[in-house]
N, CA, C and O atoms as a MOPAC input file, in Angstrom:
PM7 MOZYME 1SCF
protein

 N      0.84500 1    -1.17500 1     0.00000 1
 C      0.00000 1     0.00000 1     0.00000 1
 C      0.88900 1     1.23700 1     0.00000 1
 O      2.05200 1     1.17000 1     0.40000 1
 N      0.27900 1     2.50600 1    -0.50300 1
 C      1.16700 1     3.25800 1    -0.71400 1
 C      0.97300 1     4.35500 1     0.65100 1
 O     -0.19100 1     4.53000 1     1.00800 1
 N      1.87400 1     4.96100 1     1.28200 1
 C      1.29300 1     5.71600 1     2.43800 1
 C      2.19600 1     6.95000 1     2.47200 1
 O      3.37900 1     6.80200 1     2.77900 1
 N      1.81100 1     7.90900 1     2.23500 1
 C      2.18400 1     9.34200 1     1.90400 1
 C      2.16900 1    10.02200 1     3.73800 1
 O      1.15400 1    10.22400 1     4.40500 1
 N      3.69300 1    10.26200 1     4.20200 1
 C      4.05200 1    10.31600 1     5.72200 1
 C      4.07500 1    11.79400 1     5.33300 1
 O      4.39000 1    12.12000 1     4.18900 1
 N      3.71300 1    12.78700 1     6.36200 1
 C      4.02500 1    14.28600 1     5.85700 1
 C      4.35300 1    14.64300 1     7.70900 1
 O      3.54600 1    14.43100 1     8.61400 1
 N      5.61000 1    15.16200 1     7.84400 1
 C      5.89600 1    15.60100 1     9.29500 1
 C      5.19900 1    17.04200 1     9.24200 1
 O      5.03500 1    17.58800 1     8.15100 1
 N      4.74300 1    17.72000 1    10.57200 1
 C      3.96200 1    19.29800 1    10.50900 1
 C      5.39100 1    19.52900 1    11.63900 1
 O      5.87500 1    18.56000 1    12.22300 1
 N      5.89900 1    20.84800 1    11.80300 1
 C      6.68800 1    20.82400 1    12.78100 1
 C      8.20900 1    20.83500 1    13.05800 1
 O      8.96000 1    21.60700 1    13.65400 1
 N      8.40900 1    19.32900 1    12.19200 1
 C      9.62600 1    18.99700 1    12.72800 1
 C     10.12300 1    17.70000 1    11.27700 1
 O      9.33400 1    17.34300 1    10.40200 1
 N     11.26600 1    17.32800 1    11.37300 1
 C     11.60000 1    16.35700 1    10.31000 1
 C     11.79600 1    14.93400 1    10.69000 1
 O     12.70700 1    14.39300 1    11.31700 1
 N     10.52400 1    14.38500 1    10.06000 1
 C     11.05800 1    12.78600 1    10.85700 1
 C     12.38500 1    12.04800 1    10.11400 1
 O     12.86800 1    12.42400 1     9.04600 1
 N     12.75700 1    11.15900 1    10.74800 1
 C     14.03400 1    10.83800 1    10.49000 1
 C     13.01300 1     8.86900 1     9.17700 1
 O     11.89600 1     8.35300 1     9.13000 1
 N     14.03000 1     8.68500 1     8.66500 1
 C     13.82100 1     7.53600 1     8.02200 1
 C     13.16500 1     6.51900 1     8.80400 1
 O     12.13400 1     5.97000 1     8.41400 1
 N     13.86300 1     6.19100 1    10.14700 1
 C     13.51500 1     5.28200 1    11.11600 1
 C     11.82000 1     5.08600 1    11.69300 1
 O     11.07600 1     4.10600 1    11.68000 1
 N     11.65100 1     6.35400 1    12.13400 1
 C      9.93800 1     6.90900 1    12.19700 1
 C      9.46400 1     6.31600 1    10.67400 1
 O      9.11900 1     5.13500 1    10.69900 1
 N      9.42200 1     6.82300 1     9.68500 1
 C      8.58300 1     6.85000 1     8.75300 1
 C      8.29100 1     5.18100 1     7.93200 1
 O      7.26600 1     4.73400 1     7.41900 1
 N     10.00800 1     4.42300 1     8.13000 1
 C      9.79500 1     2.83700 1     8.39700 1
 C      8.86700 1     2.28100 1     9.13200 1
 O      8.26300 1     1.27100 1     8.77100 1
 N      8.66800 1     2.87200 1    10.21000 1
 C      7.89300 1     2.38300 1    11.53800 1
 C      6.78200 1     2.25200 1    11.20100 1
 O      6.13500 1     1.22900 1    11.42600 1
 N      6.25400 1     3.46400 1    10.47400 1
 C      5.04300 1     4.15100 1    10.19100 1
 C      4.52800 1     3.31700 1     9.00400 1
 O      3.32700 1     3.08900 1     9.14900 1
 N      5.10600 1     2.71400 1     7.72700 1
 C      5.03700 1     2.28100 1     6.57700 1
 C      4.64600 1     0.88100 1     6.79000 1
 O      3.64100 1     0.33700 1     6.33300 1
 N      5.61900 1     0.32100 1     7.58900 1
 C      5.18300 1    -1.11000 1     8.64400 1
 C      4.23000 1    -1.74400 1     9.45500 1
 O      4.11300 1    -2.92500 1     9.78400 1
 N      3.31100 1    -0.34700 1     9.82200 1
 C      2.38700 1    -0.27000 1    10.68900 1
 C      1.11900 1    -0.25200 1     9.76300 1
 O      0.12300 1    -0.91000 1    10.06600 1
 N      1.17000 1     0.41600 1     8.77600 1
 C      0.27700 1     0.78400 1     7.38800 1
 C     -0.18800 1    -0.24000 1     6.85900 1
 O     -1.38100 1    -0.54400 1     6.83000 1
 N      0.89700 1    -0.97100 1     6.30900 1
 C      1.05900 1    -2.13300 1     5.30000 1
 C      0.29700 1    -3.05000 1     6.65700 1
 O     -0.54400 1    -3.63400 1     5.97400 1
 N      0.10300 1    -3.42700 1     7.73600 1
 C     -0.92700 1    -4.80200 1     8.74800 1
 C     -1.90100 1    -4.44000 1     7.99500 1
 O     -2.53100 1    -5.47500 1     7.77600 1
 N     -2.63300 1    -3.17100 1     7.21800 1
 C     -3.95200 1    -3.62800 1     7.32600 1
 C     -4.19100 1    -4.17800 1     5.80900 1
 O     -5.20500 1    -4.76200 1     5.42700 1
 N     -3.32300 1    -3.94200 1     5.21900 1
 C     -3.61900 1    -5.09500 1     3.91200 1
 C     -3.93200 1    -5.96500 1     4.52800 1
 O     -4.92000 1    -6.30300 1     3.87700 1
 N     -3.85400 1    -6.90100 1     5.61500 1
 C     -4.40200 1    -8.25700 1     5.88300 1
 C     -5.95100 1    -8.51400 1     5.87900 1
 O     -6.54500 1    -9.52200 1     5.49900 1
 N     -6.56700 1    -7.08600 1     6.51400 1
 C     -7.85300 1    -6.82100 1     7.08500 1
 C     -8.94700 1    -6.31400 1     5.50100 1
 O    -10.13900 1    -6.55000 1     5.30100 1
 N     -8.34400 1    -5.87000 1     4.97300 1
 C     -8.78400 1    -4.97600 1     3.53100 1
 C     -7.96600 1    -4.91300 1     2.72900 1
 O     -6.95300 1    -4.24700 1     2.94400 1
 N     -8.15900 1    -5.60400 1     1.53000 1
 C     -7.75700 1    -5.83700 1     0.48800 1
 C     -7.40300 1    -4.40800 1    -0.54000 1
 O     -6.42400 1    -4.07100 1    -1.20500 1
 N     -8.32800 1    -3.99600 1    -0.35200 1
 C     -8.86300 1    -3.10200 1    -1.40500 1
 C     -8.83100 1    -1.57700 1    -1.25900 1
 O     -9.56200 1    -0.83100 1    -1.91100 1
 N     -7.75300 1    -1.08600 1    -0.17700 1
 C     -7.62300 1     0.23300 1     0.48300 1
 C     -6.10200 1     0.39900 1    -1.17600 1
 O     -5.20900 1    -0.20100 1    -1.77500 1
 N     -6.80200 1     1.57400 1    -1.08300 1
 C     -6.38100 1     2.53200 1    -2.27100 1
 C     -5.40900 1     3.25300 1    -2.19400 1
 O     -4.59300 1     3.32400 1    -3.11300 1
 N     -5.24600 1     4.27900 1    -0.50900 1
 C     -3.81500 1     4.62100 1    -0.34600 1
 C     -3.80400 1     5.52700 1     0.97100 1
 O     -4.84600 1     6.12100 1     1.24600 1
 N     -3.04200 1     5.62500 1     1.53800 1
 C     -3.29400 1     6.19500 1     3.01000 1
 C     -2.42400 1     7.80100 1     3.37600 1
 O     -1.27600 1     8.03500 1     2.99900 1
 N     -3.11000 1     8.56800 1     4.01600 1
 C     -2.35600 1     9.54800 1     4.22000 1
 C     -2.18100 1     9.90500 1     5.67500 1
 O     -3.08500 1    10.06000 1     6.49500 1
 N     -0.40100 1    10.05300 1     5.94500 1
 C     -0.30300 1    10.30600 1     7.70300 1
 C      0.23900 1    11.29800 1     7.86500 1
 O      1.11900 1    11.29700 1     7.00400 1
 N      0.32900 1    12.46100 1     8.58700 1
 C      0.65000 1    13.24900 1     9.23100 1
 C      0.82100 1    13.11100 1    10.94100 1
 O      0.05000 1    12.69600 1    11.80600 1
 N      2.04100 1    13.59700 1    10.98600 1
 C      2.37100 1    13.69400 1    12.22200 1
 C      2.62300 1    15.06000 1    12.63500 1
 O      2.67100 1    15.90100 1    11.73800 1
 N      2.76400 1    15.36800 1    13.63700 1
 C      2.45900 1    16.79700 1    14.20600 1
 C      2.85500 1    16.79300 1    15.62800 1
 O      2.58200 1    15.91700 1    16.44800 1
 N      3.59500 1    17.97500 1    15.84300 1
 C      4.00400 1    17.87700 1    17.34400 1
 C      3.34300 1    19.56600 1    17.97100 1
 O      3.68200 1    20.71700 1    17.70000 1
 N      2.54700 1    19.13800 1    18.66400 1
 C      2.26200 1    20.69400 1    18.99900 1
 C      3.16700 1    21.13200 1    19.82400 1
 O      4.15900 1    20.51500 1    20.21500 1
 N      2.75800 1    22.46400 1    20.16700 1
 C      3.54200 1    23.08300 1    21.02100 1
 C      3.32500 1    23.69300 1    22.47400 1
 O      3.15900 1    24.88000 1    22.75400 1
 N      3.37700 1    22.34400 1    23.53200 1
 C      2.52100 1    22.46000 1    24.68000 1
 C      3.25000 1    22.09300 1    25.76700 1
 O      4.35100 1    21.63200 1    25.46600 1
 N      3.04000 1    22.13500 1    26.78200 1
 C      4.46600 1    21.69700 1    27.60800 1
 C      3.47400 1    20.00200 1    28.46800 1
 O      3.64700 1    19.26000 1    29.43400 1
 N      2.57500 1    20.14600 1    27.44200 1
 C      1.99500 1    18.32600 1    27.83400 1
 C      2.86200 1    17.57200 1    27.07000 1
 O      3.39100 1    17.78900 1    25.98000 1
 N      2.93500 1    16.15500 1    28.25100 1
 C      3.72000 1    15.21900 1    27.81800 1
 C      3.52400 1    14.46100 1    26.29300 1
 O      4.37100 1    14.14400 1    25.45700 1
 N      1.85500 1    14.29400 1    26.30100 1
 C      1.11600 1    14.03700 1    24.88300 1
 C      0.70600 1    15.17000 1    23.97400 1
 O     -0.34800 1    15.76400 1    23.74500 1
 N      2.15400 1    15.24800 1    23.47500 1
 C      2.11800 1    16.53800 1    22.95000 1
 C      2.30600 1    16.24300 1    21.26100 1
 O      2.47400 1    17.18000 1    20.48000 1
 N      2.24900 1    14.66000 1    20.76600 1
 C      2.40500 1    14.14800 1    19.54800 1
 C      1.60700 1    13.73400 1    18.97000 1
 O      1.18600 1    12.68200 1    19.45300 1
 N      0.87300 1    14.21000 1    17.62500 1
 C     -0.49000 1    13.46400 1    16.81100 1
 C     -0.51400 1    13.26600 1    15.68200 1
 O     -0.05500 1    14.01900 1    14.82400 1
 N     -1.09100 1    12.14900 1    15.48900 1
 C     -0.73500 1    11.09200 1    14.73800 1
 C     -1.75200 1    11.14500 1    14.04400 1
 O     -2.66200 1    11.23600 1    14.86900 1
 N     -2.26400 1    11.14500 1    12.86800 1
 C     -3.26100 1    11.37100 1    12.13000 1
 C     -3.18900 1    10.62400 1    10.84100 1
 O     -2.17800 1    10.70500 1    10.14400 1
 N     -4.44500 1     9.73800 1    10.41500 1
 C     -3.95800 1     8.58500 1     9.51200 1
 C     -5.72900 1     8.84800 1     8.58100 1
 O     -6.86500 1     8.88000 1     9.05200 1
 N     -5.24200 1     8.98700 1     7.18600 1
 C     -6.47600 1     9.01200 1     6.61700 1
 C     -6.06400 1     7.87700 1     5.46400 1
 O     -5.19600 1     7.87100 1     4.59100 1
 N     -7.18700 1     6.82700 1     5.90300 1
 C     -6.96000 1     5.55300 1     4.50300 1
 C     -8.58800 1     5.60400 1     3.66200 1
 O     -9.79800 1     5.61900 1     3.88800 1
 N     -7.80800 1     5.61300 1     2.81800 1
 C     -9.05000 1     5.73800 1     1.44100 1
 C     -9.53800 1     3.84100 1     0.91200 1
 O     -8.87200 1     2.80600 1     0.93200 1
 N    -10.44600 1     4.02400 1     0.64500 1
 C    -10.89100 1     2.69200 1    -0.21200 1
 C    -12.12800 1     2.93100 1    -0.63800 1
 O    -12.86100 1     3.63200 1     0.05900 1
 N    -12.61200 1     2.36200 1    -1.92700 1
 C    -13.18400 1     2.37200 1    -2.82500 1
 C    -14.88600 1     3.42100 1    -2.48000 1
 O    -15.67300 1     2.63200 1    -1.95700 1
 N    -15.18700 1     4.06800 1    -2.55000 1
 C    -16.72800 1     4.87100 1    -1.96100 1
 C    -16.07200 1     5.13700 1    -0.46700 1
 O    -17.08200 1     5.68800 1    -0.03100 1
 N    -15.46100 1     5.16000 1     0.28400 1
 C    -15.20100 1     5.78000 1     1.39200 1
 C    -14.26300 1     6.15400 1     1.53400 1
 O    -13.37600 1     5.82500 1     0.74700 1
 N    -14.02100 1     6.92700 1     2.48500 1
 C    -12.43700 1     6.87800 1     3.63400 1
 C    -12.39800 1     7.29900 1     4.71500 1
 O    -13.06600 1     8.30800 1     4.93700 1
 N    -11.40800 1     6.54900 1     6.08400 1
 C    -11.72200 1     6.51400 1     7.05200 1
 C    -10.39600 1     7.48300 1     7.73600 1
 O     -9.22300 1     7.35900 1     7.38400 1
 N    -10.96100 1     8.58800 1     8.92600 1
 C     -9.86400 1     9.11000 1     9.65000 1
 C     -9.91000 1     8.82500 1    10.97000 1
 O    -10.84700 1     8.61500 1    11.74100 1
 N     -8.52300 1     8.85900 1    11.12000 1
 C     -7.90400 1     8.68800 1    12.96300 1
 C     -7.06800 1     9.48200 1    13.35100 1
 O     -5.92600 1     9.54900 1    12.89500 1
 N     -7.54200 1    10.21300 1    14.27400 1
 C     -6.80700 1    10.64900 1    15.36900 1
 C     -6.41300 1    10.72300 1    16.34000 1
 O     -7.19900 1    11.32400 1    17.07200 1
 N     -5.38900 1    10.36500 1    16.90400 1
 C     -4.58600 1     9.92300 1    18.14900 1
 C     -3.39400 1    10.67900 1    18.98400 1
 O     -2.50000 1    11.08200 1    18.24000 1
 N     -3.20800 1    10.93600 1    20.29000 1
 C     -2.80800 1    11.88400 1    20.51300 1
 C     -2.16500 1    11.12900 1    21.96800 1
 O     -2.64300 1    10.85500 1    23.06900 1
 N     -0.75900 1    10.95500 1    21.28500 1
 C     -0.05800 1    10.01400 1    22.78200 1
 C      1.47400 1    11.04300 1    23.04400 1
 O      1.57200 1    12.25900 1    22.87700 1
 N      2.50300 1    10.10900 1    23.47700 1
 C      3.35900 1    10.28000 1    24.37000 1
 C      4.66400 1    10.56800 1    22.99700 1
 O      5.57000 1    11.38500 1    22.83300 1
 N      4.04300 1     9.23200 1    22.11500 1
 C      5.61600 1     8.83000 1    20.92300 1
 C      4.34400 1     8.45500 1    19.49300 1
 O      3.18200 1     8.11100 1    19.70900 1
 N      4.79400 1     8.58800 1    18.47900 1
 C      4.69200 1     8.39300 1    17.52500 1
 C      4.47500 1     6.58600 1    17.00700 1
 O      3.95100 1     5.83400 1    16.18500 1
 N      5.33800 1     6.67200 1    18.22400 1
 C      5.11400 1     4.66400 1    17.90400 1
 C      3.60400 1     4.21300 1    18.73800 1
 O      2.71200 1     3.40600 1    18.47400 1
 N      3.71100 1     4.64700 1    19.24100 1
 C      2.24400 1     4.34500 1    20.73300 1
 C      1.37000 1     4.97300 1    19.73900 1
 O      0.68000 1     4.00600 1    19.41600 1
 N      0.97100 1     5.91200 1    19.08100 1
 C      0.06800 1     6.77500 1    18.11900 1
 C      0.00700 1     5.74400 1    17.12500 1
 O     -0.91100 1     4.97600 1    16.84000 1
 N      0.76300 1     5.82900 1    16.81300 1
 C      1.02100 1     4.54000 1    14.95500 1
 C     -0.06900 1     3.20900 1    15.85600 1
 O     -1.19800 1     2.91200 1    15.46600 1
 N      0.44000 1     2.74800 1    16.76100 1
 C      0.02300 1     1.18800 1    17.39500 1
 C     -1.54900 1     1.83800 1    17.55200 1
 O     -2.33900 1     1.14500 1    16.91300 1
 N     -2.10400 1     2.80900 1    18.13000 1
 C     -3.67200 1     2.87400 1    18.22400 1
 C     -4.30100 1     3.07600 1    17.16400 1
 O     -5.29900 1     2.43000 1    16.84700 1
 N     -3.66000 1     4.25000 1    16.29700 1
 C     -4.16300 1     4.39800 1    15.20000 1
 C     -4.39200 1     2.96500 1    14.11700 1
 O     -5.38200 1     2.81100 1    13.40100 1
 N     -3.58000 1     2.30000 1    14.18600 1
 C     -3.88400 1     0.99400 1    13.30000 1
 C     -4.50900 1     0.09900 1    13.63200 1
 O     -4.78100 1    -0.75300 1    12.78700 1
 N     -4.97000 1    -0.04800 1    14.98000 1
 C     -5.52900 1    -0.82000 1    15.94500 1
 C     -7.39000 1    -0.49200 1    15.72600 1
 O     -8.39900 1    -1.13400 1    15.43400 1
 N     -7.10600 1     0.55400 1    15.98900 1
 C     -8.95600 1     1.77400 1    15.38900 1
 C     -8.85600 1     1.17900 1    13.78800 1
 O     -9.68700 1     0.32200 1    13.48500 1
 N     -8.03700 1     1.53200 1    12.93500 1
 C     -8.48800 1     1.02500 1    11.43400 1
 C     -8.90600 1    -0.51500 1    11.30600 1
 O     -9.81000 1    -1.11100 1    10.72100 1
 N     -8.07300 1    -0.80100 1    11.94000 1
 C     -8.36600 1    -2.61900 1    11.81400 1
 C    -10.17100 1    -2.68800 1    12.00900 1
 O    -10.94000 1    -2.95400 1    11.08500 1
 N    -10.50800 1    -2.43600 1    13.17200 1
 C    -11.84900 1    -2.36100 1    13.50700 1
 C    -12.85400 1    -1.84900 1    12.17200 1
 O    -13.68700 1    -2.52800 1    11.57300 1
 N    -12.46900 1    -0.43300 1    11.94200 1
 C    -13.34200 1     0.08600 1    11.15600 1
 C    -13.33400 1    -0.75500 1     9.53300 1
 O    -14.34900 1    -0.86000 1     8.84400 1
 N    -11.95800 1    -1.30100 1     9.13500 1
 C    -12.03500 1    -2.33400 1     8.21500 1
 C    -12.34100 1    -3.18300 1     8.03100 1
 O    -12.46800 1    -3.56400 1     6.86800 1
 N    -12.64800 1    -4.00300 1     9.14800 1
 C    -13.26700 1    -5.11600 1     9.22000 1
 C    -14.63700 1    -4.83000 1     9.33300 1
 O    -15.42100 1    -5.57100 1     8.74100 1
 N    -15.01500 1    -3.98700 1     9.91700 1
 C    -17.25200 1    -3.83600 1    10.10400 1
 C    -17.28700 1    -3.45800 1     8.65200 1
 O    -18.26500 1    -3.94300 1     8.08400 1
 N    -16.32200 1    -2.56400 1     7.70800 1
 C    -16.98000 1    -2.13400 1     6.09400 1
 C    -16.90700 1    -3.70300 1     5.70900 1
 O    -17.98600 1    -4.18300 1     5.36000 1
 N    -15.83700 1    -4.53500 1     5.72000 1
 C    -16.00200 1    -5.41700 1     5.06200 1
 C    -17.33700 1    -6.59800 1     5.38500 1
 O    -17.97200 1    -7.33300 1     4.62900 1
 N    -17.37300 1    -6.44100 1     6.38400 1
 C    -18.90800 1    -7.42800 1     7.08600 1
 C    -19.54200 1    -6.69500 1     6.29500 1
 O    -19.73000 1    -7.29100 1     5.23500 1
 N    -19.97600 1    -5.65100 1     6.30700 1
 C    -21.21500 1    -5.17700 1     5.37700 1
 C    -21.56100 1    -5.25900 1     4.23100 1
 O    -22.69800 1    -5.21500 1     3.76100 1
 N    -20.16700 1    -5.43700 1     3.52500 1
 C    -20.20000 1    -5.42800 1     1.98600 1
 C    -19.98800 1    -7.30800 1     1.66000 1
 O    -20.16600 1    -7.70300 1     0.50700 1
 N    -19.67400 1    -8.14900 1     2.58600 1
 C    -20.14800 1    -9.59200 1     2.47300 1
 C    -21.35400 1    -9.53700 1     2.13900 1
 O    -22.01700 1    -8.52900 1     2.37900 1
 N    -22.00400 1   -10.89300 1     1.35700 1
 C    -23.21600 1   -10.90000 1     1.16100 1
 C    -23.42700 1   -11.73000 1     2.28500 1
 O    -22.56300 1   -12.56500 1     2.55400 1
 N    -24.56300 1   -11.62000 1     3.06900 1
 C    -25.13500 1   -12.55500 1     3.92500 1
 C    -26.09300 1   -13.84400 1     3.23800 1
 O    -26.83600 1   -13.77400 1     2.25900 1
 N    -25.84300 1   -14.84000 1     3.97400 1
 C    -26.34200 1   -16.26200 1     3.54400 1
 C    -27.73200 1   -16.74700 1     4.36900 1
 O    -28.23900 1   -17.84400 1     4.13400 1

C-alpha cells in the first residue's frame, strides 16, 4: 500500500517513517482493497507530555476513514491508530459480504 508520511513541525528521520510504513502495510491483511493512506504527524507546542499526533487518513473504494490519536511517541500513536483502522475495516467489510 502506498502511504504518503508528511511531518507538521519537525523532520522525521527515516527510522519513524519505516515504523510508520510497517504499521500501514498490517492492514492489507484486514482490507484488500484500500487505495492509499495519508499520515501526518504533528508535534504541537505544549508543555503536555502528549504533545504528539498522529493522524492517519486511509481511502478505499466509496469511502475513507480518519484517525486521530494523541499520545506520548509516535510509535504508541502509529500502534492505536492501526488498531482503530483494523476495527473500522473489518465492520466495512462485514457489510459489503453478502449474507447467507
Amino acid at each position: 500500500m502506498k502511504v504518503n508520511t508528511q511531518s507538521v513541525n519537525f523532520n522525521a528521520d527515516q527510522k519513524l517513517i519505516d515504523f510508520v510504513q510497517q504499521r500501514m502495510d498490517k492492514l492489507d491483511m484486514y482490507y484488500d482493497k484500500v487505495i492509499k493512506s495519508d499520515v501526518f504527524l504533528k508535534v504541537e507546542n505544549t508543555s503536555a507530555k502528549e504533545n504528539k499526533i498522529f493522524e492517519a487518513k486511509v481511502s478505499v473504494p466509496g469511502d475513507s476513514f480518519v484517525v486521530k490519536k494523541q499520545c506520548k511517541t509516535f510509535e504508541e500513536g502509529a500502534d492505536m491508530a492501526v488498531a482503530t483502522l483494523e476495527r473500522q475495516l473489518k465492520k466495512r467489510k462485514e457489510k459489503l459480504r453478502p449474507h447467507l
